[in-house]
PDB file as gemmi writes it, atoms N, CA and C in Angstrom:
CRYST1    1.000    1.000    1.000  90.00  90.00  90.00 P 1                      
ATOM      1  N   UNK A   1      41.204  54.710 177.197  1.00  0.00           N  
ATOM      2  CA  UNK A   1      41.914  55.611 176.301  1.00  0.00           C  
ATOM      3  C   UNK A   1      42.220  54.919 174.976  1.00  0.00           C  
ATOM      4  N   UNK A   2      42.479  53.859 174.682  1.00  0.00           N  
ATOM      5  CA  UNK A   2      42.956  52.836 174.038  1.00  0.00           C  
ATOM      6  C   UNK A   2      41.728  52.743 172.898  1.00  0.00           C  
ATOM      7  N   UNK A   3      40.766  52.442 173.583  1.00  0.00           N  
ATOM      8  CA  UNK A   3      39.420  52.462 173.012  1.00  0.00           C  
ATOM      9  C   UNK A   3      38.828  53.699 172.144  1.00  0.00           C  
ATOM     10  N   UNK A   4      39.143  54.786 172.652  1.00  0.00           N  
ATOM     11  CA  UNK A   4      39.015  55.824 172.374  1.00  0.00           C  
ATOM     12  C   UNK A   4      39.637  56.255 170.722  1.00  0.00           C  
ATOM     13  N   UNK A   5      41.171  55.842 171.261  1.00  0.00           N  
ATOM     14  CA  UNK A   5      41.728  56.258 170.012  1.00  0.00           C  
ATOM     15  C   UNK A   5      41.478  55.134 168.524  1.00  0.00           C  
ATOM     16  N   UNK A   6      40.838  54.307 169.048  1.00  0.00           N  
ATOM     17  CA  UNK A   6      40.877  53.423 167.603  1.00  0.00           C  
ATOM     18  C   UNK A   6      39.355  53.776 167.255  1.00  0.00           C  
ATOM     19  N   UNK A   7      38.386  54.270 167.983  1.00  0.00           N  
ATOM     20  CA  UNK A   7      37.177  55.040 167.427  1.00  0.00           C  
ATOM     21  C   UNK A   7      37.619  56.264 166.844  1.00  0.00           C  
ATOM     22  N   UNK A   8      38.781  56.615 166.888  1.00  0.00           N  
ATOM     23  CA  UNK A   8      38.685  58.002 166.551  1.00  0.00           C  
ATOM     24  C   UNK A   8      39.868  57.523 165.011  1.00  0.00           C  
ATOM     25  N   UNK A   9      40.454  56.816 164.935  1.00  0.00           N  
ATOM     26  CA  UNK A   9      41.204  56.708 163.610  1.00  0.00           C  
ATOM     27  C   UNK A   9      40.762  55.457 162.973  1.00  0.00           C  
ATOM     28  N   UNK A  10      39.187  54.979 163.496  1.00  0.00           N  
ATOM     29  CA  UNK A  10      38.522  54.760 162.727  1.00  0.00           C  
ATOM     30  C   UNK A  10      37.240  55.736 161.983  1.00  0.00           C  
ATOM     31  N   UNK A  11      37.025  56.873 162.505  1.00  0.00           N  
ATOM     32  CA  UNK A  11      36.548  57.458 162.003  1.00  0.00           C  
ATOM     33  C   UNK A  11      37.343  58.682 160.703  1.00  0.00           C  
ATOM     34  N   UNK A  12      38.706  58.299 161.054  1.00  0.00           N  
ATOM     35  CA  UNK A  12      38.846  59.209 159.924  1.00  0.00           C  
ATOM     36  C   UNK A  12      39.216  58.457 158.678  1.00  0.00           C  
ATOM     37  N   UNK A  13      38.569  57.519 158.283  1.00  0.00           N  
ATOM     38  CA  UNK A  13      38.149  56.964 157.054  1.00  0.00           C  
ATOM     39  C   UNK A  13      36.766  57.591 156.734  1.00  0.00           C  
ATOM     40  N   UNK A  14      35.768  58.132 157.396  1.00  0.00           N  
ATOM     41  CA  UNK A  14      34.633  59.115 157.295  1.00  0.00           C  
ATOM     42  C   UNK A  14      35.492  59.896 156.606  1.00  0.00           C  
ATOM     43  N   UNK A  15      36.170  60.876 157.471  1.00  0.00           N  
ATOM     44  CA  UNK A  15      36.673  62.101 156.673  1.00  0.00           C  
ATOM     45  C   UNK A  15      37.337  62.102 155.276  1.00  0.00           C  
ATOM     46  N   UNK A  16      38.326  60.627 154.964  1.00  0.00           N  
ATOM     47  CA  UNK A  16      38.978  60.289 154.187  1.00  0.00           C  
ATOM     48  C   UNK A  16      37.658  60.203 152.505  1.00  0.00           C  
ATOM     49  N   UNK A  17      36.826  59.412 153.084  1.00  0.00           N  
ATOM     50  CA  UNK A  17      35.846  59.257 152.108  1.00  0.00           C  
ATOM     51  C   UNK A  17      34.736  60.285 151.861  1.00  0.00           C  
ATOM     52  N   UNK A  18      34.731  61.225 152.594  1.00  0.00           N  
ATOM     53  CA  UNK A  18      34.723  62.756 152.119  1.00  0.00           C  
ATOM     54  C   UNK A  18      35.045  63.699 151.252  1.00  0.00           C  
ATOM     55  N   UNK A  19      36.855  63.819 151.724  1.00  0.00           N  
ATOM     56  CA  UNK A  19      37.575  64.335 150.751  1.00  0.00           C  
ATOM     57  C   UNK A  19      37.371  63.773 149.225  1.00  0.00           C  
ATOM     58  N   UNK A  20      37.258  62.346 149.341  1.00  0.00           N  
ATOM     59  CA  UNK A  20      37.599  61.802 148.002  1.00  0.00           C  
ATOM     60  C   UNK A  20      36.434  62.342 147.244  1.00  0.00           C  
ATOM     61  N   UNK A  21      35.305  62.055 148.070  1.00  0.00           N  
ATOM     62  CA  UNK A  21      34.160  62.513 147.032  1.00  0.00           C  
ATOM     63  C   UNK A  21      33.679  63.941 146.630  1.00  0.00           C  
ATOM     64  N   UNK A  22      34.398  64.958 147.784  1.00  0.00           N  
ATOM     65  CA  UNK A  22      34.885  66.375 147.270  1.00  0.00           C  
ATOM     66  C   UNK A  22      35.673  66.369 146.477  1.00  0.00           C  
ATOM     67  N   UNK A  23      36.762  66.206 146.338  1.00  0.00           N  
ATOM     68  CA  UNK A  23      37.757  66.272 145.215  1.00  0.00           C  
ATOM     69  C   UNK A  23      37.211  65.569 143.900  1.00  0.00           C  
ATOM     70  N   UNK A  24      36.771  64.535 143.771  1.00  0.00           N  
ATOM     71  CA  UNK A  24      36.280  64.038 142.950  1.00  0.00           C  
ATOM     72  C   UNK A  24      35.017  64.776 141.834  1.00  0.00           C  
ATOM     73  N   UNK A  25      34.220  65.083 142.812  1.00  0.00           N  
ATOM     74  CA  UNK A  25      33.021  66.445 142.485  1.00  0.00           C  
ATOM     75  C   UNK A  25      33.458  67.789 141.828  1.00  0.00           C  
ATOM     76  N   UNK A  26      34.561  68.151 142.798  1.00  0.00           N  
ATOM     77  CA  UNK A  26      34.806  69.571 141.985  1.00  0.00           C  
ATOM     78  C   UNK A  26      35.357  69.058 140.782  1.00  0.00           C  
ATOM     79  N   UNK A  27      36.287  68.208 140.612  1.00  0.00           N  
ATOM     80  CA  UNK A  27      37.073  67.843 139.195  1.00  0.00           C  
ATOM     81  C   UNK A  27      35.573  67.324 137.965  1.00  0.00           C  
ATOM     82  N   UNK A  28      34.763  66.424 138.274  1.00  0.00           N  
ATOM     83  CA  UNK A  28      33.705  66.260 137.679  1.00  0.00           C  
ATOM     84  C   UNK A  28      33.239  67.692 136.718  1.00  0.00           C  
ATOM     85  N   UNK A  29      32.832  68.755 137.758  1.00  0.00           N  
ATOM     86  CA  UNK A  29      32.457  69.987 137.306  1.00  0.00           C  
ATOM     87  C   UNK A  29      33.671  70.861 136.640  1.00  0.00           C  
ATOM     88  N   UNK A  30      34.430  71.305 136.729  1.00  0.00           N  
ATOM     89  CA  UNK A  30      35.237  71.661 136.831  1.00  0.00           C  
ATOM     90  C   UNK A  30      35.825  71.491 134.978  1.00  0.00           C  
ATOM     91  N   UNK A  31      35.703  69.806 135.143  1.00  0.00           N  
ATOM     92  CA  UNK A  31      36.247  69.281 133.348  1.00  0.00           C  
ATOM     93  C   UNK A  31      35.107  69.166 132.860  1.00  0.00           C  
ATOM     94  N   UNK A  32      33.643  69.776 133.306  1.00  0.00           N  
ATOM     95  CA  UNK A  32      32.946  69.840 131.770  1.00  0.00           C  
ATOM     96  C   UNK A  32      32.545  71.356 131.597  1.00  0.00           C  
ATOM     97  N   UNK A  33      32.784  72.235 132.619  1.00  0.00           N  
ATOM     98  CA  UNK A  33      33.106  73.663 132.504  1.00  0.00           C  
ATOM     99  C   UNK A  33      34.223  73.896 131.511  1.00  0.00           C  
ATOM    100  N   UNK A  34      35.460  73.193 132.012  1.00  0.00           N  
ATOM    101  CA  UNK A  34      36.712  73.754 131.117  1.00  0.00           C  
ATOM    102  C   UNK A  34      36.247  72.837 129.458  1.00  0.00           C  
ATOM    103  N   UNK A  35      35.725  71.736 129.618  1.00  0.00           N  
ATOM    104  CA  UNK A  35      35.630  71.212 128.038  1.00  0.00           C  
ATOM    105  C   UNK A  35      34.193  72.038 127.068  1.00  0.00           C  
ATOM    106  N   UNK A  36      33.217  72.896 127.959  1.00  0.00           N  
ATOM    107  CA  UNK A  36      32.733  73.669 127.455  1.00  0.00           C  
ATOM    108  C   UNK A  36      31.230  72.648 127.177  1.00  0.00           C  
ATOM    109  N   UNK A  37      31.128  71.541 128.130  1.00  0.00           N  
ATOM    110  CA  UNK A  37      30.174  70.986 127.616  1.00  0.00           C  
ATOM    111  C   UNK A  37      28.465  71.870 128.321  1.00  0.00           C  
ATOM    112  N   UNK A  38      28.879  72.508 129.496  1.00  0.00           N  
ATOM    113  CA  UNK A  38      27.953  73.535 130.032  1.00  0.00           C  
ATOM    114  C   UNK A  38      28.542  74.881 130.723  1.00  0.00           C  
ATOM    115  N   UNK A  39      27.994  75.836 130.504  1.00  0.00           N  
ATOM    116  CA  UNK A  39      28.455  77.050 131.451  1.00  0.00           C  
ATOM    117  C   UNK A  39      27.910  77.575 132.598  1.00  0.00           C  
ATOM    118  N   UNK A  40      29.661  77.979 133.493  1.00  0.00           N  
ATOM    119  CA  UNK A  40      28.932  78.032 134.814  1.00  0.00           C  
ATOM    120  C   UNK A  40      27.460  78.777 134.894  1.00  0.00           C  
ATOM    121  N   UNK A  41      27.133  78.401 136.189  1.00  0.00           N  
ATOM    122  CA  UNK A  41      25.670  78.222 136.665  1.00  0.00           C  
ATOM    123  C   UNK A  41      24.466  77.528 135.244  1.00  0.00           C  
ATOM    124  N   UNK A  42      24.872  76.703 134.740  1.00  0.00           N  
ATOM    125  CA  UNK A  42      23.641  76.072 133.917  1.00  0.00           C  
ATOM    126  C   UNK A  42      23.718  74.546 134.748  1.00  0.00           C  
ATOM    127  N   UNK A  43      22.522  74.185 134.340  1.00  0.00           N  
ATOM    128  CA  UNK A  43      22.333  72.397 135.105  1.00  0.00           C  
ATOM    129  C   UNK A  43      23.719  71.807 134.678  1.00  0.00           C  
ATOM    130  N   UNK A  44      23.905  70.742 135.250  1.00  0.00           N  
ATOM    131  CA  UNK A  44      24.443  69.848 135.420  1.00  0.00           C  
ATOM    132  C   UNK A  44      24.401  68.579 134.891  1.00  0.00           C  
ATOM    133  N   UNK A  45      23.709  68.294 136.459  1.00  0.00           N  
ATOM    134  CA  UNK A  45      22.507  67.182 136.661  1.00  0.00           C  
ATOM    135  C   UNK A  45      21.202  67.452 136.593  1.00  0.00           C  
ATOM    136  N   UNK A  46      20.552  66.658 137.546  1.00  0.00           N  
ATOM    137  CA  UNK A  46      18.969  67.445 137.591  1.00  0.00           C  
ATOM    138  C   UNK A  46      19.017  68.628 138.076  1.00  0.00           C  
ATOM    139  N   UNK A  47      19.520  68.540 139.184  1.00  0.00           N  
ATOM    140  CA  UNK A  47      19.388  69.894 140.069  1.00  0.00           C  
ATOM    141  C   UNK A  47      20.686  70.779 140.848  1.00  0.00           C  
ATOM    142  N   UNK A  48      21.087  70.231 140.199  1.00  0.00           N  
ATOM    143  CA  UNK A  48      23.194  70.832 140.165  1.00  0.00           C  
ATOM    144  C   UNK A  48      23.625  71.326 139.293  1.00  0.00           C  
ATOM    145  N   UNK A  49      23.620  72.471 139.292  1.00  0.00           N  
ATOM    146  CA  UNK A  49      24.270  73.949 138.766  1.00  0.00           C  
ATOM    147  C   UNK A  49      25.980  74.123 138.736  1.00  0.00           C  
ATOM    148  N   UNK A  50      26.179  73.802 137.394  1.00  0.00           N  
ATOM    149  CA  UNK A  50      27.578  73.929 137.107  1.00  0.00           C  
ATOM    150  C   UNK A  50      28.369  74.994 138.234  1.00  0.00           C  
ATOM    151  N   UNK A  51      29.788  74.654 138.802  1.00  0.00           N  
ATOM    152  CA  UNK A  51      30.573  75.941 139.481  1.00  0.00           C  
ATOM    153  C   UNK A  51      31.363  76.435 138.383  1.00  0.00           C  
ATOM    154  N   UNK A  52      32.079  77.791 138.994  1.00  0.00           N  
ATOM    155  CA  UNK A  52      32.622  78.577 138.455  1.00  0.00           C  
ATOM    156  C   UNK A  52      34.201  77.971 138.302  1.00  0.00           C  
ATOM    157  N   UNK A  53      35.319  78.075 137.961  1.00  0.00           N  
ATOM    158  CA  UNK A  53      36.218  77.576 137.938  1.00  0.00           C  
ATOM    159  C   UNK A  53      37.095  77.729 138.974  1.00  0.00           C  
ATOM    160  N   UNK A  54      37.070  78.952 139.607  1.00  0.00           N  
ATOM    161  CA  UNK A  54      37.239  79.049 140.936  1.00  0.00           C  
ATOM    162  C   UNK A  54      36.559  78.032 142.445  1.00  0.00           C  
ATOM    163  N   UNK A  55      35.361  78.324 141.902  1.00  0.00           N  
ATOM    164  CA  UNK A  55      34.797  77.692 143.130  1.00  0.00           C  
ATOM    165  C   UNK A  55      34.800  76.127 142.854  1.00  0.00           C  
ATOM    166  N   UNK A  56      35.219  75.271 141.987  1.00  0.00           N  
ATOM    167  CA  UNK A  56      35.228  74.211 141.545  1.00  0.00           C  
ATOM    168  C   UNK A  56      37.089  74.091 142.259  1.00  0.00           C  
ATOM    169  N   UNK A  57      38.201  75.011 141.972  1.00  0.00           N  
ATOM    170  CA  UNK A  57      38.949  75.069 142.670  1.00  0.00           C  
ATOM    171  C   UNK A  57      39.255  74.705 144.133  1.00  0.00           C  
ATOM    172  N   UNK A  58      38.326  76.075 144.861  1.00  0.00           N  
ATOM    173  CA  UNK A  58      38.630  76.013 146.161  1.00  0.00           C  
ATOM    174  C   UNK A  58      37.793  74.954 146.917  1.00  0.00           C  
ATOM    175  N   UNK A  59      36.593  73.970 146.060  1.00  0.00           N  
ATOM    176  CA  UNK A  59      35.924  72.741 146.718  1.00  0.00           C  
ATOM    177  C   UNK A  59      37.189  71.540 145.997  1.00  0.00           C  
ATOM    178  N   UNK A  60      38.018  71.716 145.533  1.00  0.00           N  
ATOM    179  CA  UNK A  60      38.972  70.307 145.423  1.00  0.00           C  
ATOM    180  C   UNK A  60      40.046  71.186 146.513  1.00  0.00           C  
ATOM    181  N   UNK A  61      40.352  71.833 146.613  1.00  0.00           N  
ATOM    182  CA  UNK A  61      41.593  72.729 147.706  1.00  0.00           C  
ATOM    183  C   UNK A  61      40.938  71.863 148.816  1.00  0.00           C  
ATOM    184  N   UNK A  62      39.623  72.052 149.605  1.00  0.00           N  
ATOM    185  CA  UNK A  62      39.310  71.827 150.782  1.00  0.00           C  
ATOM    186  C   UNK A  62      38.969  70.465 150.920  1.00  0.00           C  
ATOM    187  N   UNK A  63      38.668  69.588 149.707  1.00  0.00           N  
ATOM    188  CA  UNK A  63      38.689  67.762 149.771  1.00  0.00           C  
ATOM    189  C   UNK A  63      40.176  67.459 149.697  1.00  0.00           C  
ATOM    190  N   UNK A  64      40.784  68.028 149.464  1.00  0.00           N  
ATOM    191  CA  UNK A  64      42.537  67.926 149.427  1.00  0.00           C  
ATOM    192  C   UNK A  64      43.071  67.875 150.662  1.00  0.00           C  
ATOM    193  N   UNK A  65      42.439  68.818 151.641  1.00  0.00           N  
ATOM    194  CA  UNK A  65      43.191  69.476 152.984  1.00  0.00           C  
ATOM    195  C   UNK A  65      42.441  68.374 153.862  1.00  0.00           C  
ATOM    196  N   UNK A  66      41.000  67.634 153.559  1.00  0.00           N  
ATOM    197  CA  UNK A  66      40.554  67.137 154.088  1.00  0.00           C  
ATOM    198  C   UNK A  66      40.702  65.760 154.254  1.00  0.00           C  
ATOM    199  N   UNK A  67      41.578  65.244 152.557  1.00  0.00           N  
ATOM    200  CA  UNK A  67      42.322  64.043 152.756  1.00  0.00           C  
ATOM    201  C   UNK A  67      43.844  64.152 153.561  1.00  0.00           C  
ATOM    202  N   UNK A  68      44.462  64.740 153.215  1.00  0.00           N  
ATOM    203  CA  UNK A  68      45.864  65.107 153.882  1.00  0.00           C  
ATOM    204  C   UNK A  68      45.461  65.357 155.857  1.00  0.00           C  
ATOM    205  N   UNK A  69      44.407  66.044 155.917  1.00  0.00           N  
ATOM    206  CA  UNK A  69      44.093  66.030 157.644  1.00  0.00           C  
ATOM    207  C   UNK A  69      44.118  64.556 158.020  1.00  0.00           C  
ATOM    208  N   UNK A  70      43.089  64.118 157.266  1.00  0.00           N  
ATOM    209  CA  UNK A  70      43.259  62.904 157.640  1.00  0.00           C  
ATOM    210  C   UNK A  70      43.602  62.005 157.305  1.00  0.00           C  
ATOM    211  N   UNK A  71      44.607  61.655 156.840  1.00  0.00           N  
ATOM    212  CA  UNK A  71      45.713  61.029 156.934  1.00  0.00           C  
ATOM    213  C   UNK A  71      46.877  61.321 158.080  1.00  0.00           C  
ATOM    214  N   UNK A  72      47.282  62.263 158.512  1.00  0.00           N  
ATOM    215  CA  UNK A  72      47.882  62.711 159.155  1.00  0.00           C  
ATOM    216  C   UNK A  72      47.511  62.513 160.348  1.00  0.00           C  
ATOM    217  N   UNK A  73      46.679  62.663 160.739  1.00  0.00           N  
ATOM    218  CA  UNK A  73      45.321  62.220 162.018  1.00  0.00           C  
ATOM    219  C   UNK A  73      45.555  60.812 162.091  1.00  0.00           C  
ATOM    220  N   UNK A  74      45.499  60.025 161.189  1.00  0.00           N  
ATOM    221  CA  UNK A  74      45.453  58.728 161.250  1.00  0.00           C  
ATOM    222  C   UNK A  74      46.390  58.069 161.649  1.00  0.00           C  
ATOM    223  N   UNK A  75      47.898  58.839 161.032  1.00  0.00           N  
ATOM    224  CA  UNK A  75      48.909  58.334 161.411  1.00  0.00           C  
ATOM    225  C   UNK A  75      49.339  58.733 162.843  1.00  0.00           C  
ATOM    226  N   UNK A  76      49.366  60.004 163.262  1.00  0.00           N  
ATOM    227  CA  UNK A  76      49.325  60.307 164.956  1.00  0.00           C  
ATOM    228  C   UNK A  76      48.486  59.303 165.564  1.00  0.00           C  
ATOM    229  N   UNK A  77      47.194  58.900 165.389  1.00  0.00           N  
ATOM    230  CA  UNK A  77      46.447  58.116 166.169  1.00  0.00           C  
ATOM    231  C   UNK A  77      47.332  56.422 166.174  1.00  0.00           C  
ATOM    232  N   UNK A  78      47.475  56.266 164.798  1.00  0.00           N  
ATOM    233  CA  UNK A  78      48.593  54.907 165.281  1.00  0.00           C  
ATOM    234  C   UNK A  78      49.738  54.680 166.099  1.00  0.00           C  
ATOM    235  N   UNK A  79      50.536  55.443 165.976  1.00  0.00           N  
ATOM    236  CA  UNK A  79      51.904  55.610 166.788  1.00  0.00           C  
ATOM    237  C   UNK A  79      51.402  55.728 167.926  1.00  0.00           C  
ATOM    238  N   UNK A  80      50.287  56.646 168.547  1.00  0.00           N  
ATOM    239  CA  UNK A  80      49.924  56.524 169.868  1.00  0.00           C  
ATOM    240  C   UNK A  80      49.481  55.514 170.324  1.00  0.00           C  
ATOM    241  N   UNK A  81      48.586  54.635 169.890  1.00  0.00           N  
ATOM    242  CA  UNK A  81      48.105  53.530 170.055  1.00  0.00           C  
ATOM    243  C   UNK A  81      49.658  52.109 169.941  1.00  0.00           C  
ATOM    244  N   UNK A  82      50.515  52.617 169.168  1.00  0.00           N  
ATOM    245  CA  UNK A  82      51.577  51.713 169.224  1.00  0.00           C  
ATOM    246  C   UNK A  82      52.703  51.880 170.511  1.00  0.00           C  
ATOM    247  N   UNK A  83      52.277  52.960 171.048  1.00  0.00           N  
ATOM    248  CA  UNK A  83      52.822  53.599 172.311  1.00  0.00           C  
ATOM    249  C   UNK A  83      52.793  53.026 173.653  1.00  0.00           C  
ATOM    250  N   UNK A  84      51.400  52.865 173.288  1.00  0.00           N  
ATOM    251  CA  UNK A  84      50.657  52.025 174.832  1.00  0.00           C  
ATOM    252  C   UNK A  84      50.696  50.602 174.942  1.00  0.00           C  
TER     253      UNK A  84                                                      
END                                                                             
């Protein structure tokens, strides 16, 4: 069991480094939409199509929920492990 839980709040540094690079992405897009340097749906990058300001929104909302999960995850998994 012991074993278990330190595979599992070691994996939520996966999730952690997820979020970051969601949140990070939508804000990327997001500030050259709002600075007007391209409009939504034009390139990007090569092959990444500006989002809408919304949907640049609700992809930092869900790297947000996805850092805060896990964190929260992480910290339940310690205390349990400090339990045993």
């Amino acid at each position: 069991m012991r074993t278990l839980l330190k595979i599992f709040a070691g994996s939520m540094y996966v999730a952690l480094f997820f979020g970051i690079v969601t949140v990070a992405t939508a804000f990327m897009g997001w500030q050259m939409v709002m600075s007007g340097a391209v409009a939504p749906g034009e390139p990007m990058y090569l092959d990444v199509l500006a989002p809408t300001k919304n949907e640049a929104l609700v992809e930092a909302i869900i790297g947000a929920i996805t850092i805060a999960i896990s964190f929260i995850v992480r910290v339940f998994v310690k205390r349990r492990l400090m339990q045993t």
